[in-house]
C-alpha positions as CSV (number, residue, x, y, z in Angstrom):
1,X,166.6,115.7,251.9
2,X,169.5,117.6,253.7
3,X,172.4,118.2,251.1
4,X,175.9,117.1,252.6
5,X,178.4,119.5,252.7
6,X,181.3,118.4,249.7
7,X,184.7,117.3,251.5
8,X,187.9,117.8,250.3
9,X,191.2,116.1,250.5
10,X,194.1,118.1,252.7
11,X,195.7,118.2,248.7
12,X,192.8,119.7,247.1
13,X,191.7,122.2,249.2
14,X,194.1,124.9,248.1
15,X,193.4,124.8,244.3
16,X,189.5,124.8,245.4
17,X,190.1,128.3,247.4
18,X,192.3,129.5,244.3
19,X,189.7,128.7,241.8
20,X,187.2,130.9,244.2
21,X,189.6,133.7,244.3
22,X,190.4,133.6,240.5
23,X,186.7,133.9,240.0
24,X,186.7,137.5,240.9
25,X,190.6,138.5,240.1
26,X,193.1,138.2,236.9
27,X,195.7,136.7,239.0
28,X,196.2,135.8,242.4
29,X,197.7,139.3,243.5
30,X,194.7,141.0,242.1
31,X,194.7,142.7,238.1
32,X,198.3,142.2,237.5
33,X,200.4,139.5,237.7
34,X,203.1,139.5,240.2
35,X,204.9,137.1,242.5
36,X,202.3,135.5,243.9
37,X,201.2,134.2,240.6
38,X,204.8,132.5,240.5
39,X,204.5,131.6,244.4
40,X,201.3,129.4,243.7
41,X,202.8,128.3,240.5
42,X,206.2,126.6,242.2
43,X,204.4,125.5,245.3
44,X,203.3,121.9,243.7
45,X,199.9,122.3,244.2
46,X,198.7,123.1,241.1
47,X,198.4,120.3,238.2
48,X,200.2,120.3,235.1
49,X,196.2,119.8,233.6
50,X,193.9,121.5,236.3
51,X,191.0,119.5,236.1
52,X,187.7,120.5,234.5
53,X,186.1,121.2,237.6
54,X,187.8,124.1,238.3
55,X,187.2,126.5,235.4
56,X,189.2,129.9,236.8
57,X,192.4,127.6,237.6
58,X,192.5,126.1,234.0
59,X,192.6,129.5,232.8
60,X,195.0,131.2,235.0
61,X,196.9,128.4,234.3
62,X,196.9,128.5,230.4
63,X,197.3,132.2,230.6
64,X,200.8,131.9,233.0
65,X,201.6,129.2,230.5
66,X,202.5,132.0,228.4
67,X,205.1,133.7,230.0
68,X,208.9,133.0,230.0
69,X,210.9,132.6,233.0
70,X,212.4,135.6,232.7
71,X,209.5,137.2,232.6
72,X,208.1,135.7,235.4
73,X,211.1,137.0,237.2
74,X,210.4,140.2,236.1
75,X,207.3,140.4,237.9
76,X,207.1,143.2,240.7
77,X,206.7,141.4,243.8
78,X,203.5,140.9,245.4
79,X,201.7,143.3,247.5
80,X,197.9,142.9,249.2
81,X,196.0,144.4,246.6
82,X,193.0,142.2,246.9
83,X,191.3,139.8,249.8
84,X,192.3,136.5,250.2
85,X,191.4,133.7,252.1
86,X,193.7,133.3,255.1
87,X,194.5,129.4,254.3
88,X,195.8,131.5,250.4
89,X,197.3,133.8,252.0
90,X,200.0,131.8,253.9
91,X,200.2,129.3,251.0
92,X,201.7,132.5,249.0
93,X,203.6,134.4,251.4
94,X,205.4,130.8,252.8
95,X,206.8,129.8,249.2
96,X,207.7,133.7,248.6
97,X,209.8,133.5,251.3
98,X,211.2,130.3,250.4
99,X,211.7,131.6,246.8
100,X,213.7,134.4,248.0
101,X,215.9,132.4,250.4
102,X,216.6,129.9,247.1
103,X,217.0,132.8,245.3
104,X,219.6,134.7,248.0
105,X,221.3,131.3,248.3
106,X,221.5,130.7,244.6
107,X,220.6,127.3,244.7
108,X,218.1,127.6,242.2
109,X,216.0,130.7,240.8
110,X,212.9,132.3,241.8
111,X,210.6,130.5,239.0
112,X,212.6,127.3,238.9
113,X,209.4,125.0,238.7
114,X,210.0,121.7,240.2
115,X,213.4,122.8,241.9
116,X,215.4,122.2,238.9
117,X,219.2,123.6,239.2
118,X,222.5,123.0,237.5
119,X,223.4,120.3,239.9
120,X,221.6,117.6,241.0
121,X,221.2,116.1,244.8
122,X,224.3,114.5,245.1
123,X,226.4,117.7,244.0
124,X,227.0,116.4,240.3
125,X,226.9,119.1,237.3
126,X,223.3,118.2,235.1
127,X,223.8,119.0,231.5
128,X,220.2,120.7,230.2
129,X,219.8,123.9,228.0
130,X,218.8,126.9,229.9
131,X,215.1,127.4,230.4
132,X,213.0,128.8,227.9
133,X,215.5,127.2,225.0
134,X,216.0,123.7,223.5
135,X,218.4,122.2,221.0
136,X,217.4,120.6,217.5
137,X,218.7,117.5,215.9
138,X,219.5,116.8,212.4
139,X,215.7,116.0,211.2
140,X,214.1,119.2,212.9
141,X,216.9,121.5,211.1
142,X,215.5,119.6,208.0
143,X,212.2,120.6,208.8
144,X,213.1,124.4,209.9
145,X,215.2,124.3,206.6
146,X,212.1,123.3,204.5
147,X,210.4,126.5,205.5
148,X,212.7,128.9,205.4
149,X,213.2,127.5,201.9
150,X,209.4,127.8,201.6
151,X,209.5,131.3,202.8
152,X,212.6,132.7,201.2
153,X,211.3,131.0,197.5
154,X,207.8,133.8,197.8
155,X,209.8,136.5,199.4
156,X,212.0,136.8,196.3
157,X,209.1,135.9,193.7
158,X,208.0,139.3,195.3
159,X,210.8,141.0,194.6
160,X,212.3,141.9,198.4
161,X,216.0,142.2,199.3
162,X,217.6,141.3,203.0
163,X,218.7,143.5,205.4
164,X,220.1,143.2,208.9
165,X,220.0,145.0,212.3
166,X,221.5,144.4,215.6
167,X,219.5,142.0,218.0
168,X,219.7,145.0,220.9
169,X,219.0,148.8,220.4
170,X,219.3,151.9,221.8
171,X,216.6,151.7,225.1
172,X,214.8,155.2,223.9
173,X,214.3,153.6,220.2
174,X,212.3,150.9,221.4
175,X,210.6,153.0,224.3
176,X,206.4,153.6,224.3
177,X,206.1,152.1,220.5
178,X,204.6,148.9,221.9
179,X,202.1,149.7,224.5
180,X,201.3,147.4,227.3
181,X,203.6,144.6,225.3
182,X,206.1,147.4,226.7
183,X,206.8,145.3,229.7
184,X,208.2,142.5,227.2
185,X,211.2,144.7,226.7
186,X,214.7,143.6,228.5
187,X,217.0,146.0,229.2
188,X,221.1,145.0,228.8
189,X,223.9,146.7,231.5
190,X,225.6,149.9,230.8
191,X,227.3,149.3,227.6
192,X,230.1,151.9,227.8
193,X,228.0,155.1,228.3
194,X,224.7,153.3,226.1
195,X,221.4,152.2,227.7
196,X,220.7,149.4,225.6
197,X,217.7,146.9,225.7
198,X,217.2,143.6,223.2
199,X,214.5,144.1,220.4
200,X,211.3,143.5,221.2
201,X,210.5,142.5,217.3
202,X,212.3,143.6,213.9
203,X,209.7,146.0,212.7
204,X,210.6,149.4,215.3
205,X,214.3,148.6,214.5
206,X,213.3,148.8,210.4
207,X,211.6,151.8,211.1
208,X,214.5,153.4,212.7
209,X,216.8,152.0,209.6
210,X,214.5,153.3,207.2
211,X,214.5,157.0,209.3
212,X,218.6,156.8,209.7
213,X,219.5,156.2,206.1
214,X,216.8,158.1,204.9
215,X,215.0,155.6,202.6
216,X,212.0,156.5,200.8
217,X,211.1,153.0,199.4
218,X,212.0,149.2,200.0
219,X,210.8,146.7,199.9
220,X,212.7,144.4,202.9
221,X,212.6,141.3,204.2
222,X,214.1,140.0,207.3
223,X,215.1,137.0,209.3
224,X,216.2,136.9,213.1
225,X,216.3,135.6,216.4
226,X,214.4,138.1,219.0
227,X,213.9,137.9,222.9
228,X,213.2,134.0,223.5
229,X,214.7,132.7,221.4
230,X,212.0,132.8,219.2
231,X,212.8,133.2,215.3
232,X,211.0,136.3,213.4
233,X,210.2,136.3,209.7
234,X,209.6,139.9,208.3
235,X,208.6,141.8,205.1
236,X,207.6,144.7,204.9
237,X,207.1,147.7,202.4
238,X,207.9,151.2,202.9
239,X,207.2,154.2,200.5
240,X,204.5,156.5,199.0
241,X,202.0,154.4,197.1
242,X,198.4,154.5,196.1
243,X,195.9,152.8,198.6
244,X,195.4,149.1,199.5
245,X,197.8,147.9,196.7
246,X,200.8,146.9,198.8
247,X,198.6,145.8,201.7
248,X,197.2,143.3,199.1
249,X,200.5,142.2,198.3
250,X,201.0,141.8,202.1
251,X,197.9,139.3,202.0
252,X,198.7,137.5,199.1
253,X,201.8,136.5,200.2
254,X,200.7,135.4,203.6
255,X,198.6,133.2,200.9
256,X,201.5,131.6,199.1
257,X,203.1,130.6,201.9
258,X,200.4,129.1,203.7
259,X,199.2,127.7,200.6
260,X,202.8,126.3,199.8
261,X,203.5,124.9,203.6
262,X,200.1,122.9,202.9
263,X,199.6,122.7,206.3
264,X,195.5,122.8,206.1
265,X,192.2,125.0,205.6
266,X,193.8,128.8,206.8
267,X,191.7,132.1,207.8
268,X,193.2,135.5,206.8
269,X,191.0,138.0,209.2
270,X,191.2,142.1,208.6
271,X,190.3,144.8,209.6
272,X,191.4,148.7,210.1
273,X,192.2,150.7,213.2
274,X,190.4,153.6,211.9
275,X,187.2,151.3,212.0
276,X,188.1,150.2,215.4
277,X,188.5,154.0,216.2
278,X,185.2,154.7,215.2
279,X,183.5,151.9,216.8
280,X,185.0,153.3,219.9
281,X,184.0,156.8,219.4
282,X,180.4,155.9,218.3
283,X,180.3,154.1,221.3
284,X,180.9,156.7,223.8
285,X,184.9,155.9,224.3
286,X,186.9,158.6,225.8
287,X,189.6,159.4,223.1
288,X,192.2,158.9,225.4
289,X,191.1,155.2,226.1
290,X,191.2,154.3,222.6
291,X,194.3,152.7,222.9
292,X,193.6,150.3,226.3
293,X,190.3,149.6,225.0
294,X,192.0,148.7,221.8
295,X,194.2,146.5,223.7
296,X,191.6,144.7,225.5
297,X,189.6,143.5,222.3
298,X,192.8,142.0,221.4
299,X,192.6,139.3,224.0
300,X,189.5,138.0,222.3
301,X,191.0,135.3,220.6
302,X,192.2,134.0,223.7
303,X,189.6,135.0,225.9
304,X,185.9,135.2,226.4
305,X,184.0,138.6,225.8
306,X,182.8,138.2,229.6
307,X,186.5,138.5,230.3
308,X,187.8,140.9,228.2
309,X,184.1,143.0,228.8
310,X,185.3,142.9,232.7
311,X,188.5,144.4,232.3
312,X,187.5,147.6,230.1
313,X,185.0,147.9,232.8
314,X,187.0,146.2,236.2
315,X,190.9,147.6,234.9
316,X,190.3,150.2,232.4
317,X,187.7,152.4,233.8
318,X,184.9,152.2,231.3
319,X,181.4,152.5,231.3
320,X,179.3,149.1,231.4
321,X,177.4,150.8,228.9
322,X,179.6,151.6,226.3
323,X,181.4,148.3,227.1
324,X,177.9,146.5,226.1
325,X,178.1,148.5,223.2
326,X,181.1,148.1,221.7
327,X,180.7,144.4,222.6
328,X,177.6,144.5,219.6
329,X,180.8,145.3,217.0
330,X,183.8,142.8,218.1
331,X,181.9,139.4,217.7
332,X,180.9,140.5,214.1
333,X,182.6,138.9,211.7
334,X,182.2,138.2,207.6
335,X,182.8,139.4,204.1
336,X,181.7,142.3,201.8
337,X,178.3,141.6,203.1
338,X,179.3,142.7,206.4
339,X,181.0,145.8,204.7
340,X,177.8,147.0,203.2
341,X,175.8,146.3,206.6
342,X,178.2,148.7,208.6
343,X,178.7,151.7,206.1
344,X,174.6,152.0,206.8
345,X,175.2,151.3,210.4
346,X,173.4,154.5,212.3
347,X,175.8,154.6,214.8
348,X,179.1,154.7,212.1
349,X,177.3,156.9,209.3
350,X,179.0,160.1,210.7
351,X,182.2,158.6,211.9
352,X,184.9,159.5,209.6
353,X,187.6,157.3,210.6
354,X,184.9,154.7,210.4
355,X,183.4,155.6,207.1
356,X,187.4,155.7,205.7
357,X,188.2,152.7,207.5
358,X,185.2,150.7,205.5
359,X,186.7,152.4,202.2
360,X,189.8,151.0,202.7
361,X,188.8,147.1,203.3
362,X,185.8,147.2,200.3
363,X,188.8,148.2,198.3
364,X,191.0,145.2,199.5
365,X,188.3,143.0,198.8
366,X,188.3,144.0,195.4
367,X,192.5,144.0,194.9
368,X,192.5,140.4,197.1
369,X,190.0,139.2,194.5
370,X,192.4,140.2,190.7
371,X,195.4,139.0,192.6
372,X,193.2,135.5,193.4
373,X,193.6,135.8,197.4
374,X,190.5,136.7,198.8
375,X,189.0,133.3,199.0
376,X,190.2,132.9,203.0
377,X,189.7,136.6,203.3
378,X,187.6,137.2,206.4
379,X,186.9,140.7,207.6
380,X,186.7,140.4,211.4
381,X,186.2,143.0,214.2
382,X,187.2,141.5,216.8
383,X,190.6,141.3,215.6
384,X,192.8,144.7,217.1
385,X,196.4,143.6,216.8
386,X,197.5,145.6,220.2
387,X,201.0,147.1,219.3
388,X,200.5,151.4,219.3
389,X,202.4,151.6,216.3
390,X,199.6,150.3,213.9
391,X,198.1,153.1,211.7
392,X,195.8,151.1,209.2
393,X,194.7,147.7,207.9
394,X,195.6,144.9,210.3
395,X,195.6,141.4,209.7
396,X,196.1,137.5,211.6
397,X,196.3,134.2,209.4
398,X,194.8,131.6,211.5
399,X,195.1,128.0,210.6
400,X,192.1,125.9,211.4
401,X,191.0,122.3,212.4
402,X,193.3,119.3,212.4
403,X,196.9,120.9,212.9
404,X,196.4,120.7,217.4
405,X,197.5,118.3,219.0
406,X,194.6,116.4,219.4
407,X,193.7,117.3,215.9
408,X,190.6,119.5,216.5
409,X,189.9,123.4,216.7
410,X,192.1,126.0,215.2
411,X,196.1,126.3,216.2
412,X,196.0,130.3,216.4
413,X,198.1,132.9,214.8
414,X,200.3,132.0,212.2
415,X,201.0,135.1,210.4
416,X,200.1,138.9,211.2
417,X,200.9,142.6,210.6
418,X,199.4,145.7,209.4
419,X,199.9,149.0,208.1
420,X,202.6,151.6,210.3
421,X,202.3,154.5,208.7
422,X,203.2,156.9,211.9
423,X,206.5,155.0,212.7
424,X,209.3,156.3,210.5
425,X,208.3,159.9,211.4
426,X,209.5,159.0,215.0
427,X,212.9,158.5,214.3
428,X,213.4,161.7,211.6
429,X,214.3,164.6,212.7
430,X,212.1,166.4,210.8
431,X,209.4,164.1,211.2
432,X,209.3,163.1,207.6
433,X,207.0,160.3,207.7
434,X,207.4,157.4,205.7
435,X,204.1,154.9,205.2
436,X,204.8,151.4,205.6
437,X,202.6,147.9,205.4
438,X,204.3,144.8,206.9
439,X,203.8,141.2,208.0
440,X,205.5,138.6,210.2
441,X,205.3,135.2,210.2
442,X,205.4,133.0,213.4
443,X,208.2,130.9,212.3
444,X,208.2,128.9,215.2
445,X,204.6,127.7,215.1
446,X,204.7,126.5,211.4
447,X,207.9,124.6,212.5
448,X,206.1,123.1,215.1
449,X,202.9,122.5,212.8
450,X,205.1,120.4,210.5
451,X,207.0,118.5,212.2
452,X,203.1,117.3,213.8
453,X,201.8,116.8,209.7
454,X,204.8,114.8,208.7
455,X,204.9,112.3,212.0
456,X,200.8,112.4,211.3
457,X,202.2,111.3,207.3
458,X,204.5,109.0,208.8
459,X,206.7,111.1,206.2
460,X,210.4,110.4,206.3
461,X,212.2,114.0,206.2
462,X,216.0,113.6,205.0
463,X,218.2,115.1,207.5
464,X,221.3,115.3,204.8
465,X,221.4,116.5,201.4
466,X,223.1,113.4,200.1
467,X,222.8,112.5,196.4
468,X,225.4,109.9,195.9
469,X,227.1,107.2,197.9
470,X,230.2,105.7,196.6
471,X,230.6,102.2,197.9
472,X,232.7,99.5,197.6
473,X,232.6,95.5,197.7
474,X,235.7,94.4,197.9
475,X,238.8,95.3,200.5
476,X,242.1,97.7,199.9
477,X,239.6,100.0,197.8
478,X,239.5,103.2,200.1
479,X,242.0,105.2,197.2
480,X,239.5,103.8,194.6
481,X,236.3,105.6,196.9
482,X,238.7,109.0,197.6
483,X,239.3,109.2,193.8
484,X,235.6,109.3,193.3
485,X,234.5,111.5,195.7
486,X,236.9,114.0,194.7
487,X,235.7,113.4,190.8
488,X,231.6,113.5,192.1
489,X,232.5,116.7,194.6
490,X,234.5,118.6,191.5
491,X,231.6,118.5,189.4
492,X,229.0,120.1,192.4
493,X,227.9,116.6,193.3
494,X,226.9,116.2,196.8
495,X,228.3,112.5,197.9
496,X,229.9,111.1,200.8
497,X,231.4,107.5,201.6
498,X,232.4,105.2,204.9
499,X,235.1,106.2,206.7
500,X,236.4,102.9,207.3
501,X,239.0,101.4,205.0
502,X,237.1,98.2,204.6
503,X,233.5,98.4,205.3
504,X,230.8,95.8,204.6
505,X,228.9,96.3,201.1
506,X,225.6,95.6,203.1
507,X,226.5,98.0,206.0
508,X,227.3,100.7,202.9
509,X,224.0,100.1,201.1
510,X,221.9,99.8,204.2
511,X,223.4,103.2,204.7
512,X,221.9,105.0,202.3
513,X,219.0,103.5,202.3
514,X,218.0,104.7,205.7
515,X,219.1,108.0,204.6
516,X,217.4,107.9,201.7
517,X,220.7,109.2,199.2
518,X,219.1,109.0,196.0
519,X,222.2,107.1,194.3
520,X,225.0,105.0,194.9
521,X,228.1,104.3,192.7
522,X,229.3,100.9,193.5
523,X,233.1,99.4,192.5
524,X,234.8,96.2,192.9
525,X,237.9,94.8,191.6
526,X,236.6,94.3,188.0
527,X,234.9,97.9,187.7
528,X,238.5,99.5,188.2
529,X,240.4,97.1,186.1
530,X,237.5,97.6,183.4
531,X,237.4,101.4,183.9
532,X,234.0,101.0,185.1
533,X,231.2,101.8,187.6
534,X,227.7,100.6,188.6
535,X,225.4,102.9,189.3
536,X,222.1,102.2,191.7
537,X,218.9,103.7,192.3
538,X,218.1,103.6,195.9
539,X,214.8,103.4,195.8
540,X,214.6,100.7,193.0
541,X,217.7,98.9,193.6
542,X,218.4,99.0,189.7
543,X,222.0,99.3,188.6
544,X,223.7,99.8,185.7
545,X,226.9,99.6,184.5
546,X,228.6,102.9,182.6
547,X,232.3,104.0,181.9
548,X,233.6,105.8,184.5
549,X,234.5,109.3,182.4
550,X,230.2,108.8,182.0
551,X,230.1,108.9,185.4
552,X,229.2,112.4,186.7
553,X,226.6,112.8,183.6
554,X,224.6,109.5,184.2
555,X,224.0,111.2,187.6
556,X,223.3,114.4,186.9
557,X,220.6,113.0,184.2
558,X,219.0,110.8,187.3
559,X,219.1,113.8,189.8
560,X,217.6,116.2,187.1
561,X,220.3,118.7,187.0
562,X,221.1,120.6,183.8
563,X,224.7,119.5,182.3
């Protein structure tokens, strides 16, 4: 029987050559991304969802997914560094040029998906937040404010004090300490005689604090807003100290916090770049390829070994052979077990940085197991952590099935850092080196990941902090309500009241039940003649009557607070 030829619609012909062309290249400009990734992206015919069918599409698309619009703009532009089919071709170079005549006309910018602009057709200013940014109501503060509160509580059971540094450094403080991420760093305009650029994360501009105020041991932690908006929760220990005992510390605190947050089942992986180093050595790895290679294995959590095997061959220039190889080590994964397996491994028996490496995590194990942390403890090598700076251990704390949004298969990366013992030294003049172990949590994500648990709880999150409403039932009593707001706010006693001079009593005490204040202090004509007040339990509805000088004890006793 003859097999007919498959036919395709005039709209889906484009993403059926781009699927064909992403089967053999990274992006549509070849290895790197580049304009004509952003070119396919804004000409409409690519799906929010690619479908199914078209496996190398659904994965260029996840992978662009990833990158701001800055950074899209900060791609270089696109030059032929690959073939492409002809019908590709002029699908790219036609919305490149229309980008840069938008762009020249500054109706919108390059990587304006769907044309959006500050005005809309008919001329009008359209209020939106810039792209890559959002504003957050009253009951995702709450959330944000629950973890942070979460976060702080373990960071001072630990013992850590807050510091600060600016959100932009010097340029040649942040320069070649990240490593390919390198690209992520933005650069500010002359700032009086200063090249400056924004921080890329908080750990290079510790480092640098540690080396300018010459600081032998801290133990830090730090809040802050980095590139994107993005918030970044640090803490990290620098100083001289015997082996594997802060970096235990590290992990047991990504423990607590994950533990506290109760967001689900959690994964801590480790492992050691001195392993990794080994690996790569035993392998056959060319010394100065440690680094890319290292940088490559990375991407496995995100990407299939096929993948990230084809780039250490395809981009970086390595033998199939040794790629094979090393490809035998990353998908191992396990626990002490796994420990004792490698230390006999032929290949790693004469690698010392392996052989040290191995030393290090057996001896984790065993400090994760007295301080009652080792239980998600997973020793992993395919986990690399890709930043240069990275001396030691490494770790990722992964949460796992049911926090997605379709509730199945793990979220990713919660939580990571390692040990940077190299760092410090780059800033002192003398190149006094000071060893350091640090972690930071992805704020963001565990924001997000809660908000998801408490809509999935149907849980009611209090926006305000509200413990007592002072209502009245009767009219001409607004003096009466001041009076005892000013007696409830004197004693610390957060309460609030209507603004209008004679509200309705339901109004008032449908109030507080929506927001869920705790208490309400209710007064009529009789209560202030009698010297008076009743007092009601939200929840309950309860009241009870008590003297007024009573007052601000009674609630105290009902919020729990100490006299």
């Amino acid at each position: 029987m003859e097999e007919k030829c498959p036919s395709y619609t005039v709209q889906e012909l484009p993403l059926i050559l781009l699927d064909a062309h992403l089967s053999q290249y990274s992006y549509v400009g070849g290895f790197q991304p580049s304009q004509a990734d952003v070119a396919v992206l804004t000409s409409g015919c690519v799906p929010p969802s690619p479908p199914r069918t078209l496996p190398n599409v659904r994965r260029w698309a996840a992978h662009m997914a990833t990158f701001s619009s800055v950074e899209c703009l900060a791609f270089p532009p696109y030059t032929l560094g690959c073939k492409m089919d002809d019908q590709l071709s002029d699908l790219v170079h036609k919305n490149i040029k229309m980008s840069g005549e938008a762009q020249n006309s500054k109706k919108c910018p390059k990587n304006n998906k769907g044309g959006e602009s500050g005005k809309g057709k008919s001329g009008k200013f359209t209020l939106k937040t810039p792209k890559g940014t959002r504003d957050y109501g009253p009951v995702e503060m709450a959330v944000r404010r629950q973890v942070f509160d979460t976060i702080y509580d373990v960071f001072h059971m630990h013992g850590a004090v807050e510091i600060e540094t600016p959100v932009f450094e010097l340029k040649e403080v942040l320069t070649g300490k990240y490593g390919e991420d390198s690209k992520l760093i933005y650069d500010l305009e002359d700032q009086g005689g200063e090249i400056l650029s924004l921080r890329y994360d908080l750990t290079v501009p510790f480092a640098r604090y540690v080396a300018m105020n010459k600081i032998t041991n801290i133990k830090r932690y730090h809040v802050a807003r980095r590139y994107r908006e993005f918030y970044q929760c640090d803490f990290d220990i620098a100083g001289q100290y015997d082996a594997m005992i802060p970096d235990a510390e590290c992990i047991q605190l990504v423990h607590q916090v994950l533990s506290r947050l109760n967001l689900g089942d959690f994964t801590v992986k480790v492992n050691h770049r001195k392993i990794l180093n080994g690996v790569f050595g035993a392998c056959g790895v060319p010394s100065e390829k440690f680094r890319p290679i290292c940088s490559a294995v990375d991407k496995l959590d995100k990407t299939p070994w096929e993948d990230v095997r084809k780039e250490m061959v395809d981009e970086k220039g390595l033998d199939s052979d040794v790629a094979d190889l090393i490809g035998e080590y990353v998908k191992l994964s396990g626990r002490e077990d796994l420990l004792e397996k490698l230390k006999q491994d032929e290949r790693l028996k004469n690698s010392t940085d392996a052989q040290a490496g191995l030393a290090d995590i057996t001896l984790l194990y065993q400090y994760c197991k007295s301080l009652g942390c080792d239980v998600h403890l997973v020793f992993d090598m395919g986990l690399a952590r890709g930043l240069d700076y990275y001396t030691g251990v490494i770790y990722e704390a992964v949460l796992m099935a049911g926090q997605t949004s379709k509730g199945e298969g793990p979220v990713g990366s919660v939580a990571g850092g390692g040990r940077y013992d190299g760092l410090v030294g780059m800033f002192d003049p003398k190149k006094k080196t000071v060893p350091c172990i640090g972690l930071s949590f992805g704020i963001e994500r565990l924001f997000a990941i809660q908000e998801q648990k408490q809509r999935a709880e149907n849980e009611k999150l209090r926006s305000t902090q509200t413990e007592v409403f002072v209502a009245a039932a009767c009219k001409g009593m607004v003096h009466d309500r001041l009076k005892l707001i000013g007696l409830l706010h004197e004693a610390g006693i957060k309460a609030e009241s209507s603004y209008k001079n004679n509200p309705k009593i339901l109004n008032q005490l449908q109030y507080a039940e929506d927001n869920a204040i705790p208490l309400v202090v209710l007064i009529g004509e009789s209560e202030v003649q009698e010297g008076v007040v009743k007092l009601r339990e939200t929840a309950t509805r309860a009241e009870v009557t008590i003297k007024r000088e009573e007052l601000v004890l009674a609630v105290r006793q009902r919020l729990g607070k100490n006299s």
